[in-house]
Structure formats: structure tokens, C-alpha cells
N, CA, C and O atoms as a Tinker XYZ file with bonds, in Angstrom:
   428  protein
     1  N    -17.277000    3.047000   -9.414000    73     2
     2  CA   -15.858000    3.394000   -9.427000    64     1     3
     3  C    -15.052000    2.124000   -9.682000    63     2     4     5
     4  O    -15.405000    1.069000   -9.155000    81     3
     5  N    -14.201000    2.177000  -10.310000    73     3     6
     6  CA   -13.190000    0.777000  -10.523000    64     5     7
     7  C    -12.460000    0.731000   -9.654000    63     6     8     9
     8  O    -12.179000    1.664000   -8.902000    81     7
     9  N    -11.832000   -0.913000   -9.609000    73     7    10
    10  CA   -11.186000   -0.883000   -8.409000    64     9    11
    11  C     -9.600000   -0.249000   -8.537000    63    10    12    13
    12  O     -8.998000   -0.099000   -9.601000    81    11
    13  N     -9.034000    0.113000   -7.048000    73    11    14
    14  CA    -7.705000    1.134000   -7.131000    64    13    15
    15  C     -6.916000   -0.484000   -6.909000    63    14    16    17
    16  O     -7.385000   -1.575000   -6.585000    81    15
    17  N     -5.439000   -0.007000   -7.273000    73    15    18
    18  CA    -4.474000   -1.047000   -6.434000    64    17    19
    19  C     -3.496000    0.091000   -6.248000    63    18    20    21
    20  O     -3.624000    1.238000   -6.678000    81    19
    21  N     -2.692000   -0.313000   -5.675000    73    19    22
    22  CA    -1.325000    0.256000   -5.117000    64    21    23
    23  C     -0.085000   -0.792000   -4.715000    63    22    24    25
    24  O     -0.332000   -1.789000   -4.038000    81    23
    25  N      1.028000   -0.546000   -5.099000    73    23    26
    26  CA     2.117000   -1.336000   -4.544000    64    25    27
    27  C      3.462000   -0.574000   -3.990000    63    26    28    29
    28  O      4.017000    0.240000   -4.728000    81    27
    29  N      4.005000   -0.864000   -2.613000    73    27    30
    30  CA     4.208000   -0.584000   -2.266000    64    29    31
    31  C      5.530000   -1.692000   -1.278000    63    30    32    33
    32  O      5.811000   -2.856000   -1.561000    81    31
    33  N      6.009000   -1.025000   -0.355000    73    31    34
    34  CA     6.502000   -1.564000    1.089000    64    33    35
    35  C      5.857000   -1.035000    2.111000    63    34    36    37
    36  O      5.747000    0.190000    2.174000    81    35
    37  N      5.265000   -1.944000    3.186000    73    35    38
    38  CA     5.091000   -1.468000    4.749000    64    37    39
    39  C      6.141000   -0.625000    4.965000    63    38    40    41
    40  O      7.331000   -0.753000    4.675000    81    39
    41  N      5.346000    0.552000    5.699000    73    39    42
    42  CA     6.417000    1.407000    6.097000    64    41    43
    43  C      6.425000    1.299000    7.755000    63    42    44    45
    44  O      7.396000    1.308000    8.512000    81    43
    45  N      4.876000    1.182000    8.085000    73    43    46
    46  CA     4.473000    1.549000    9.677000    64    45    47
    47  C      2.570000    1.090000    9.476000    63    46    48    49
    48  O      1.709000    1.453000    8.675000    81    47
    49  N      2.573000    0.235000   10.538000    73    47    50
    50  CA     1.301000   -0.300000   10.866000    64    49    51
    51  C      1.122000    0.528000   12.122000    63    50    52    53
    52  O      2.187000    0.633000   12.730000    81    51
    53  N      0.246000    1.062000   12.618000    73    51    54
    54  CA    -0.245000    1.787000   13.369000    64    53    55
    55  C     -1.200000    0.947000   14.623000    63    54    56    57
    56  O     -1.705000    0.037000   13.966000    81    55
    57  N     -1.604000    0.816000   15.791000    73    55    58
    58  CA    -2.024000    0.716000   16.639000    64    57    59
    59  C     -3.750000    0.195000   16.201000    63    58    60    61
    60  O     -4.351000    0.863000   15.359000    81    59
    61  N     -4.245000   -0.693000   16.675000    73    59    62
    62  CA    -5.846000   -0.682000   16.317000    64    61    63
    63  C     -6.349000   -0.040000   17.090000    63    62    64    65
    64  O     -5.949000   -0.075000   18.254000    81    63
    65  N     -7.362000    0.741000   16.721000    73    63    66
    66  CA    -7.881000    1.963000   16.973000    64    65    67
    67  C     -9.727000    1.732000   17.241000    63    66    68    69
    68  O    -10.616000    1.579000   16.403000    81    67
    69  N     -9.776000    1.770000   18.284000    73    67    70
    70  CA   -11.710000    1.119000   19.025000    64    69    71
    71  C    -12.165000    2.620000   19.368000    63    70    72    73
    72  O    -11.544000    3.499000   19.966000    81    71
    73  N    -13.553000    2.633000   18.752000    73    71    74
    74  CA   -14.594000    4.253000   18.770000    64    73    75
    75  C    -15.412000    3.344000   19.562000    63    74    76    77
    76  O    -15.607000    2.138000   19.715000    81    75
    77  N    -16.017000    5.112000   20.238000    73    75    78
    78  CA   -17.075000    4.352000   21.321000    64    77    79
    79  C    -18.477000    3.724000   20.707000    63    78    80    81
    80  O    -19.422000    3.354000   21.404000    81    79
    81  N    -18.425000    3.682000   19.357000    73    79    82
    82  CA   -20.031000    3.281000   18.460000    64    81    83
    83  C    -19.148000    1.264000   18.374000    63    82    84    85
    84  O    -19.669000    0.323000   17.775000    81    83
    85  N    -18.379000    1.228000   18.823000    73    83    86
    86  CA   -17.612000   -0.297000   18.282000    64    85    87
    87  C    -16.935000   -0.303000   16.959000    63    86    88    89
    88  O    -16.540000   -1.416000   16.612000    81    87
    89  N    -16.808000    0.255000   16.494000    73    87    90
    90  CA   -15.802000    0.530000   15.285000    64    89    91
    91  C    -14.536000    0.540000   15.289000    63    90    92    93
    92  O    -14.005000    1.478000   15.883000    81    91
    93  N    -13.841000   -0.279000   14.769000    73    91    94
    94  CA   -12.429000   -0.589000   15.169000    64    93    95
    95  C    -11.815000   -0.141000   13.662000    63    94    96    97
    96  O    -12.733000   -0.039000   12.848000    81    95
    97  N    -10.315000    0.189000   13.020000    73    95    98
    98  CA    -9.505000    0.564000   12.203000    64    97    99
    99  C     -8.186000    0.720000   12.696000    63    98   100   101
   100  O     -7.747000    1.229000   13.727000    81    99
   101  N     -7.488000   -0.006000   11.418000    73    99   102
   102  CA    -6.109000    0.166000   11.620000    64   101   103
   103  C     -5.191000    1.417000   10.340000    63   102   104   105
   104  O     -5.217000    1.554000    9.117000    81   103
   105  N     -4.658000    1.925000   11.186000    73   103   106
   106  CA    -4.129000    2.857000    9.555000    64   105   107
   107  C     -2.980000    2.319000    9.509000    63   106   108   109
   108  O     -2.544000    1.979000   10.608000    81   107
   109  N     -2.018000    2.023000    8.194000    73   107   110
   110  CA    -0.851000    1.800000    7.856000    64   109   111
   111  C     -0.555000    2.073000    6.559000    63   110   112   113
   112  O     -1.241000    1.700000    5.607000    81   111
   113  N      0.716000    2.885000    6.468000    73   111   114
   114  CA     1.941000    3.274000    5.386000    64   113   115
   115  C      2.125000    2.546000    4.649000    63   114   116   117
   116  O      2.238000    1.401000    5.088000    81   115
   117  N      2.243000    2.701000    3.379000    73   115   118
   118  CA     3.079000    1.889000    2.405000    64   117   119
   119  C      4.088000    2.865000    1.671000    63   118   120   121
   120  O      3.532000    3.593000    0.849000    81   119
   121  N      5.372000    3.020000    1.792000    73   119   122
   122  CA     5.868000    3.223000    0.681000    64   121   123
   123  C      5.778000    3.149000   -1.231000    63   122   124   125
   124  O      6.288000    2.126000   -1.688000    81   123
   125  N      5.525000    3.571000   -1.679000    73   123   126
   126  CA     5.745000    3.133000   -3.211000    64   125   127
   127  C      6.943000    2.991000   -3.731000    63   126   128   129
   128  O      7.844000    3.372000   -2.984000    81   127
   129  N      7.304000    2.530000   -4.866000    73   127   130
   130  CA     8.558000    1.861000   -5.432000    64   129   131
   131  C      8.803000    2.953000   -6.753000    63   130   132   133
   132  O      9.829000    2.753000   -7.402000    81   131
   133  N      7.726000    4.340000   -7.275000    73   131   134
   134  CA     8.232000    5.213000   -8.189000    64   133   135
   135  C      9.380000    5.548000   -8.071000    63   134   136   137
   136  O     10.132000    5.036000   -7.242000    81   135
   137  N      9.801000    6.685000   -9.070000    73   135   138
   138  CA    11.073000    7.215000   -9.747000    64   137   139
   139  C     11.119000    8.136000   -8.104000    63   138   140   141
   140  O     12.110000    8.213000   -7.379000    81   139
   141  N      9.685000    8.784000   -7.822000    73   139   142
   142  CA     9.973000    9.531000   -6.457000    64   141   143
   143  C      8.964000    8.595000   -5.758000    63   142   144   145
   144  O      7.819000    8.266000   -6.068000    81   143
   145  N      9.812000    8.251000   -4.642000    73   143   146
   146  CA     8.739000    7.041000   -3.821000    64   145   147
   147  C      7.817000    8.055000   -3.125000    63   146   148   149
   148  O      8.296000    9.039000   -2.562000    81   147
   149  N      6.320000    7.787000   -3.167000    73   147   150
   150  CA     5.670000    8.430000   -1.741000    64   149   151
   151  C      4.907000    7.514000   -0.878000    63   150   152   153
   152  O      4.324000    6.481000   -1.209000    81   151
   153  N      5.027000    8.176000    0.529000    73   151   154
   154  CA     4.127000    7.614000    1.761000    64   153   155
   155  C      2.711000    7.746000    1.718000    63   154   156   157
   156  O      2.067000    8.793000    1.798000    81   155
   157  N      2.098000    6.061000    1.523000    73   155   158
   158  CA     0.738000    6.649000    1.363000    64   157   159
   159  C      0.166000    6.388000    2.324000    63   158   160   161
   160  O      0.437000    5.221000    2.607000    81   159
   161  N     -0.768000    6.983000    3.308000    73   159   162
   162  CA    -1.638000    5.957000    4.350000    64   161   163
   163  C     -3.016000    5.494000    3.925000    63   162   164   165
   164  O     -3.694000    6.250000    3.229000    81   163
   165  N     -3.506000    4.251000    4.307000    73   163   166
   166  CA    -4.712000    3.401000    4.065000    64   165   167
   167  C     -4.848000    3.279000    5.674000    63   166   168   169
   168  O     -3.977000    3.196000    6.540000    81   167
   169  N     -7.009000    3.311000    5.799000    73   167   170
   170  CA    -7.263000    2.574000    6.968000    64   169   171
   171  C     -7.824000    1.264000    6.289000    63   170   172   173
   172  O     -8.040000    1.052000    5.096000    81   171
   173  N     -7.996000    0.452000    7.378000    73   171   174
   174  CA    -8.307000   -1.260000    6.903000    64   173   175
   175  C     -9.379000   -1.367000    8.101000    63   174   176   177
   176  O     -9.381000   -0.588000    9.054000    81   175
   177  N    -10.101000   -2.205000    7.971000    73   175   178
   178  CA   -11.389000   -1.939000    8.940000    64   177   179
   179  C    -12.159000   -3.301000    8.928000    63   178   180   181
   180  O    -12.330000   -3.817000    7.824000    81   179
   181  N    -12.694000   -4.009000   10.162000    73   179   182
   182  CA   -13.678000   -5.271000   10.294000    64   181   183
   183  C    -12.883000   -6.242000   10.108000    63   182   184   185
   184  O    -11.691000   -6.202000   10.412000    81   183
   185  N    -13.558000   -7.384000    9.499000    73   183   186
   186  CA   -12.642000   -8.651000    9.349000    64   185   187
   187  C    -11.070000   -8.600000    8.134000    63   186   188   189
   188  O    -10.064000   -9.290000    8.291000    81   187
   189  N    -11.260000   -7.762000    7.189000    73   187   190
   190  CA   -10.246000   -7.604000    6.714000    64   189   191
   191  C     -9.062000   -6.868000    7.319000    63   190   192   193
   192  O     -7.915000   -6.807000    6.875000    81   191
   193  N     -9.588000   -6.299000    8.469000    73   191   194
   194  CA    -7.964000   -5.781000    9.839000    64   193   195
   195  C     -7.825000   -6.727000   10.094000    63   194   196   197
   196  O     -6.759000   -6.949000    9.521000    81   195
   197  N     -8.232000   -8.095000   10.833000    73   195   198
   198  CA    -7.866000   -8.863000   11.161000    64   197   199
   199  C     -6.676000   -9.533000   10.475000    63   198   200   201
   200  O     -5.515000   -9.698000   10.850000    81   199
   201  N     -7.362000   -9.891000    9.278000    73   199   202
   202  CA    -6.536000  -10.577000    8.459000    64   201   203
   203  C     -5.071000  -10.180000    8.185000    63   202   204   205
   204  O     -4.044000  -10.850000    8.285000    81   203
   205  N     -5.256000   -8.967000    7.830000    73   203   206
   206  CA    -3.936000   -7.878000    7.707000    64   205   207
   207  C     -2.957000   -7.981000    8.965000    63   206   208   209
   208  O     -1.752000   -8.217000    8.883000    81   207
   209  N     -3.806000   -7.728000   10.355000    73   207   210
   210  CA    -2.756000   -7.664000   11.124000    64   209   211
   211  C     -1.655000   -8.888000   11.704000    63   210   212   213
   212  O     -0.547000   -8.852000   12.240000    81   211
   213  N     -2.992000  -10.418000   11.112000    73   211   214
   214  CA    -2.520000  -11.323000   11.236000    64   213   215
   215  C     -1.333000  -11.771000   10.535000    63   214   216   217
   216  O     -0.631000  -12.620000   11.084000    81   215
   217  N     -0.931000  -11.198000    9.102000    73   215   218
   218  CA    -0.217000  -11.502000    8.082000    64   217   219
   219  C      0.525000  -10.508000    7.680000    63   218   220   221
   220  O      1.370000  -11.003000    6.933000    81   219
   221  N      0.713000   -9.142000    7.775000    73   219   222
   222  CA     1.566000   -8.823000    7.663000    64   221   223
   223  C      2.611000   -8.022000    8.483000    63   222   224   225
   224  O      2.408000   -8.176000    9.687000    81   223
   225  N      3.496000   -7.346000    8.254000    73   223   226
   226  CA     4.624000   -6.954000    8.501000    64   225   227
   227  C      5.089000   -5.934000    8.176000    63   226   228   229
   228  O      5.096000   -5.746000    6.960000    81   227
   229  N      5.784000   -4.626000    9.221000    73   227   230
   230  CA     6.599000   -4.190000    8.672000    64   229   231
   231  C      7.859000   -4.253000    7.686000    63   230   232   233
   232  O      8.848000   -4.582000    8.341000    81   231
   233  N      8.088000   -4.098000    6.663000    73   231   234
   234  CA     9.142000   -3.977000    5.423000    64   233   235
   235  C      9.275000   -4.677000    4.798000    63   234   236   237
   236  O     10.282000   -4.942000    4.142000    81   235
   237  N      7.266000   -5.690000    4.861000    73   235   238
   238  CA     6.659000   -6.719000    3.259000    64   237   239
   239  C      6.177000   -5.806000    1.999000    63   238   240   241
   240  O      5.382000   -4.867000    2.059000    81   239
   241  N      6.551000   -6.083000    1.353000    73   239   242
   242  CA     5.759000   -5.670000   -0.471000    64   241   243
   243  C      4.784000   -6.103000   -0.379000    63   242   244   245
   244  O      4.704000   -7.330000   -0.324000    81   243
   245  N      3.339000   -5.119000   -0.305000    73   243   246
   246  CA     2.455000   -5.443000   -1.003000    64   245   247
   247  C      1.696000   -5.634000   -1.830000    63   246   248   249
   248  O      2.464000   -5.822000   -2.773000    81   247
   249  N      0.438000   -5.765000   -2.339000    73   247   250
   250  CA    -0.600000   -4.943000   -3.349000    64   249   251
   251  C     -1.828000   -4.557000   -2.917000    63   250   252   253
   252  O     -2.659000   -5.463000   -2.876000    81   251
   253  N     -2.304000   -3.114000   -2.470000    73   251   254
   254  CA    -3.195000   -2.931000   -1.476000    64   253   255
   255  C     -4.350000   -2.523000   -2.827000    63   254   256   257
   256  O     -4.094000   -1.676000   -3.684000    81   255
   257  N     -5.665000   -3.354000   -2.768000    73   255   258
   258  CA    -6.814000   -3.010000   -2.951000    64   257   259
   259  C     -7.471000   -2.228000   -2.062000    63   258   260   261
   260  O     -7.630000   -2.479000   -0.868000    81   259
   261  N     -8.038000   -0.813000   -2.948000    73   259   262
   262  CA    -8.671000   -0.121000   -1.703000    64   261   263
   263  C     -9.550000    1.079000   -2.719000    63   262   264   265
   264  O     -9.440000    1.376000   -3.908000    81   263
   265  N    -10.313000    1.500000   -1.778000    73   263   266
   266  CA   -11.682000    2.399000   -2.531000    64   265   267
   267  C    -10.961000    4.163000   -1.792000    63   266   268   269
   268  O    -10.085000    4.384000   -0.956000    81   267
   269  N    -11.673000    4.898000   -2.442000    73   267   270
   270  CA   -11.354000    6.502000   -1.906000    64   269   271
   271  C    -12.960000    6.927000   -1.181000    63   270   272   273
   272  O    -14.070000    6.986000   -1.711000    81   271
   273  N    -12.675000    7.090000   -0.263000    73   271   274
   274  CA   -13.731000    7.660000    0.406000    64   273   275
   275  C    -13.781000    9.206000    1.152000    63   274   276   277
   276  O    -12.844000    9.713000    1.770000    81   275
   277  N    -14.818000    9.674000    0.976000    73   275   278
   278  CA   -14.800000   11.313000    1.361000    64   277   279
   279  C    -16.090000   11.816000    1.747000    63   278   280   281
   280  O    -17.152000   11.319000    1.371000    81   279
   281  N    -15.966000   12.910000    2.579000    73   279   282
   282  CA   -16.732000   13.120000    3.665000    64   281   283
   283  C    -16.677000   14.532000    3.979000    63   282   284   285
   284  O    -15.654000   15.169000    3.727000    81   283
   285  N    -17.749000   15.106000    4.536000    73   283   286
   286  CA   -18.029000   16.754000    4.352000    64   285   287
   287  C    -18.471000   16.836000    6.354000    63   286   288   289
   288  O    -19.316000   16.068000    6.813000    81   287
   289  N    -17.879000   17.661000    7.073000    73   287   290
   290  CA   -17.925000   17.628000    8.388000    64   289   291
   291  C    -17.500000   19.072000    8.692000    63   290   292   293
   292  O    -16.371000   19.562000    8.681000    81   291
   293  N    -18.932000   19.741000    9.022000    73   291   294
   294  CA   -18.840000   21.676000   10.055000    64   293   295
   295  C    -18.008000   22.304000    8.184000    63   294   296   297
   296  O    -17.423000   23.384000    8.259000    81   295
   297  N    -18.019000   21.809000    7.152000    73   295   298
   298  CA   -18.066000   22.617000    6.167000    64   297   299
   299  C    -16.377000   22.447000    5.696000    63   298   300   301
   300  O    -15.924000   23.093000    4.752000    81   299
   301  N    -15.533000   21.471000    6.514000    73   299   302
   302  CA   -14.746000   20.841000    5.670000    64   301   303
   303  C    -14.883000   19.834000    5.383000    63   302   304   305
   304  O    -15.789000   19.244000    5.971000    81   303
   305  N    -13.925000   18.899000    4.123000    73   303   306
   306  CA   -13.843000   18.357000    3.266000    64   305   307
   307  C    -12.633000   17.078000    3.799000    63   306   308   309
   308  O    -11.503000   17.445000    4.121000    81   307
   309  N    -12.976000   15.762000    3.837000    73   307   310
   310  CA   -12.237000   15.105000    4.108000    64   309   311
   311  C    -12.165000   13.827000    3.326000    63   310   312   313
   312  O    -13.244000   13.359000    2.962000    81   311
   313  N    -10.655000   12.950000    2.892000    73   311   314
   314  CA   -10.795000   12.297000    2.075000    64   313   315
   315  C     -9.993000   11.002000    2.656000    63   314   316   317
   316  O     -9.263000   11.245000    3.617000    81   315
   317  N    -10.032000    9.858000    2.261000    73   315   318
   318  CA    -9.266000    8.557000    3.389000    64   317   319
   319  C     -9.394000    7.543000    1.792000    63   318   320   321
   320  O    -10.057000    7.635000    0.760000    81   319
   321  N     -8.341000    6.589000    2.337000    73   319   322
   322  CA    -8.315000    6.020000    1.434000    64   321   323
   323  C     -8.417000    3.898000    2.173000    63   322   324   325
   324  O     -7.544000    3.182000    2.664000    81   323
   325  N     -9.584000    3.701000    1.932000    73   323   326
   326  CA   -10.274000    2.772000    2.855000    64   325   327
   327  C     -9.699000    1.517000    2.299000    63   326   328   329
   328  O    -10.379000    1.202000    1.322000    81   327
   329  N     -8.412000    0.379000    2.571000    73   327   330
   330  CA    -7.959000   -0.320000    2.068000    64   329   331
   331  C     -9.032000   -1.562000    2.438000    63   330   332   333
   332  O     -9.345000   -1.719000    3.619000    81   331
   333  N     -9.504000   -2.308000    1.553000    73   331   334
   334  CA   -10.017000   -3.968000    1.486000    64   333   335
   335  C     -9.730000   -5.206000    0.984000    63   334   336   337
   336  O    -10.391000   -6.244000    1.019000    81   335
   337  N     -8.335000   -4.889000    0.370000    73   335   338
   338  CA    -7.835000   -6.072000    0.696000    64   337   339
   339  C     -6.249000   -5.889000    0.156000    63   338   340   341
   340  O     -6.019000   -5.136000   -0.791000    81   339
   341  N     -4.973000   -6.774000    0.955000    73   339   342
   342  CA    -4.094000   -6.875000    0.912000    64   341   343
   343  C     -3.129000   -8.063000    0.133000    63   342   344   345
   344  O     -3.414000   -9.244000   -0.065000    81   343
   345  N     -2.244000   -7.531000   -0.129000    73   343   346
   346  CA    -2.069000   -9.131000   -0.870000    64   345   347
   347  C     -0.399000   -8.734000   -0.562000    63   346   348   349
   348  O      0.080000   -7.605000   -0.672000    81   347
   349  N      0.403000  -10.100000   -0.108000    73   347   350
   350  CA     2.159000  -10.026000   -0.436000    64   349   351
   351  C      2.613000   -9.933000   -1.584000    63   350   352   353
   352  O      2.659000  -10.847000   -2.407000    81   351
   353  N      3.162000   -8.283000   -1.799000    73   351   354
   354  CA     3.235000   -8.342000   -3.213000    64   353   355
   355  C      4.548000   -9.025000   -3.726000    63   354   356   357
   356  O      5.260000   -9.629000   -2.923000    81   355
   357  N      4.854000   -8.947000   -4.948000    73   355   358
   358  CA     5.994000   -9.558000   -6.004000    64   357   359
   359  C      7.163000   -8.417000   -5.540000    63   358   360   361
   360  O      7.179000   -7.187000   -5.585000    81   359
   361  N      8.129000   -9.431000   -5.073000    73   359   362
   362  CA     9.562000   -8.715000   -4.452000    64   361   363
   363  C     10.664000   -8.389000   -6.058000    63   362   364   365
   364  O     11.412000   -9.285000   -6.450000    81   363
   365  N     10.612000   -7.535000   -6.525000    73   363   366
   366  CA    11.173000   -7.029000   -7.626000    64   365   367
   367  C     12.738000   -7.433000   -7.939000    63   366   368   369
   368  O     13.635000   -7.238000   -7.118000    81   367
   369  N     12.882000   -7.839000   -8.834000    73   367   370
   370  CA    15.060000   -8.565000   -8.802000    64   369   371
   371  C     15.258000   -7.309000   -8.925000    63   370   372   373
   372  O     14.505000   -6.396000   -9.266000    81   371
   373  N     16.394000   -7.336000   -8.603000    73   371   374
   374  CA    17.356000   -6.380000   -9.301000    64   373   375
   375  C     17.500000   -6.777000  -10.645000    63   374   376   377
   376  O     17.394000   -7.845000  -11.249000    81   375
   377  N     17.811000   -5.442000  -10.983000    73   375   378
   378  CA    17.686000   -5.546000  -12.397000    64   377   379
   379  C     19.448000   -5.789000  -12.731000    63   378   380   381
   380  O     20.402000   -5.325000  -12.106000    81   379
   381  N     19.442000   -6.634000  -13.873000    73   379   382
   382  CA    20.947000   -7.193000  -14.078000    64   381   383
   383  C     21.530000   -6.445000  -14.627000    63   382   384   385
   384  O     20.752000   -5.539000  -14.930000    81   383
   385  N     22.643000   -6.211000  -15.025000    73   383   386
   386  CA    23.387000   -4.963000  -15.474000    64   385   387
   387  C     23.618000   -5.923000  -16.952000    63   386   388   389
   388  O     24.053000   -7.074000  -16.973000    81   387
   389  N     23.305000   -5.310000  -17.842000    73   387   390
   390  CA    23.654000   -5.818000  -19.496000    64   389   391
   391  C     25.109000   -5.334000  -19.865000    63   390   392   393
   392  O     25.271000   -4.149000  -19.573000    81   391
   393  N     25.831000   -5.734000  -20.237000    73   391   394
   394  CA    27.294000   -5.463000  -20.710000    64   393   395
   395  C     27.028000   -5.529000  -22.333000    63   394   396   397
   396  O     26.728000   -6.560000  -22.936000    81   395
   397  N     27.203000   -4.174000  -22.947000    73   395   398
   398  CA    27.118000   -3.905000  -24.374000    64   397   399
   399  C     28.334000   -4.812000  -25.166000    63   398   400   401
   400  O     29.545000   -4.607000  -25.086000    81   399
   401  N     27.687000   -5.809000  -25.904000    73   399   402
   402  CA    28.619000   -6.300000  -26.961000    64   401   403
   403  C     29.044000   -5.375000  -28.079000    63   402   404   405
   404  O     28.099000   -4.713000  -28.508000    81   403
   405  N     30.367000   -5.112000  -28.754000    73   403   406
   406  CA    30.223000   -4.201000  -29.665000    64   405   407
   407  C     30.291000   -5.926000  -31.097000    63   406   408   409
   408  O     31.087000   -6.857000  -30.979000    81   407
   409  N     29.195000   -5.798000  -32.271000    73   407   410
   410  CA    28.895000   -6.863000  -33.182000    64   409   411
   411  C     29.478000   -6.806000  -34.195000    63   410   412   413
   412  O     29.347000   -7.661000  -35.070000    81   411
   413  N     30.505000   -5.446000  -34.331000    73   411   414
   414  CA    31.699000   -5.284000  -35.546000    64   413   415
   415  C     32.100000   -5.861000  -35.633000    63   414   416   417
   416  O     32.605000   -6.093000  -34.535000    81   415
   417  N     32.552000   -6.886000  -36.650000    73   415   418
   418  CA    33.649000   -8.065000  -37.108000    64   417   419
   419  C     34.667000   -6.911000  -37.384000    63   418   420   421
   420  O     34.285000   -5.785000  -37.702000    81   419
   421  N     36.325000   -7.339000  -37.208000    73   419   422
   422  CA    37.452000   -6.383000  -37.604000    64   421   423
   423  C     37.939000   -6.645000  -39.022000    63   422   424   425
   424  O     38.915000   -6.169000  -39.602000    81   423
   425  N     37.089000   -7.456000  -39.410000    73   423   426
   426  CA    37.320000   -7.724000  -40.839000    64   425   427
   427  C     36.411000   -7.230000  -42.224000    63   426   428
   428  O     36.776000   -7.562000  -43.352000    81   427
């Protein structure tokens, strides 16, 4: 599978989350920046939670590298989207407003 990216804003980092096998995960939101923004959630998991929780922030731009993972459990169907690595993404300008020259000479 190739790799996914996504970019986005933190929306909500979620609580780290410990199973009784020792398995730890963090889930967190990103907003997207489309024409219609959507909420996506990623879990982040092992030494790359660390890193994440160490560095980022609610309402940073990121660029989330992450794989799709899915899973069949009592005959449903479940799908997660397993983030591995994070990056501070590129904070976008505003875009400048262009003022139309009209290039007619009146002569």
C-alpha cells in the first residue's frame, strides 16, 4: 500500500489510553483545510505517541503519515486509521487579494 498523508489542524488530542495486554494509544482529531473541512480521527501508538504527545498541540497544522487498518470481530467489520508519523505542518498565508488593473490605454 503507498504511503497516506493528510493535512490538517489539531482539533482534540484525547487521553492515553493503557489495555490490560500493555498496549498503550492515543486517538486525536485533525481538522482538514478542504472547500468542506472534515474531522478525521487517527490512533498513534508506541514510541511514536510519545513523540506526538511530546510536540504537539491543540490548534498546530500538521502532516499526519498514517496506514488504514481493518479488522473483522463476532462478524463485524472495523476500520482505524493508524497514524506513524507527524510532522508541523506549513501554516498557509492568506491569500492576498489581487486588485484588477484595467491595461486599456485611453488613447
Amino acid at each position: 500500500m503507498s504511503e497516506l498523508k493528510i493535512n490538517g489542524k489539531i482539533k482534540l488530542i484525547g487521553e492515553k489510553q493503557t489495555f490490560d495486554s500493555g498496549f498503550e494509544k492515543v486517538e486525536f482529531v485533525i481538522t482538514t483545510k478542504d472547500k468542506y473541512p472534515q474531522d478525521v480521527k487517527f490512533e498513534i501508538v508506541k514510541d511514536a505517541m510519545e513523540n506526538f504527545l511530546k510536540y504537539n498541540k491543540v490548534g498546530q497544522d500538521v502532516e499526519v503519515s498514517f496506514n488504514i487498518r481493518g479488522n473483522e470481530w463476532k462478524g463485524k467489520y472495523y476500520v482505524s486509521l493508524s497514524a506513524w508519523k507527524v510532522f508541523a505542518g506549513k501554516k498557509e498565508e492568506p491569500k492576498a487579494q489581487v486588485e484588477e488593473v484595467d491595461d486599456e490605454l485611453p488613447f
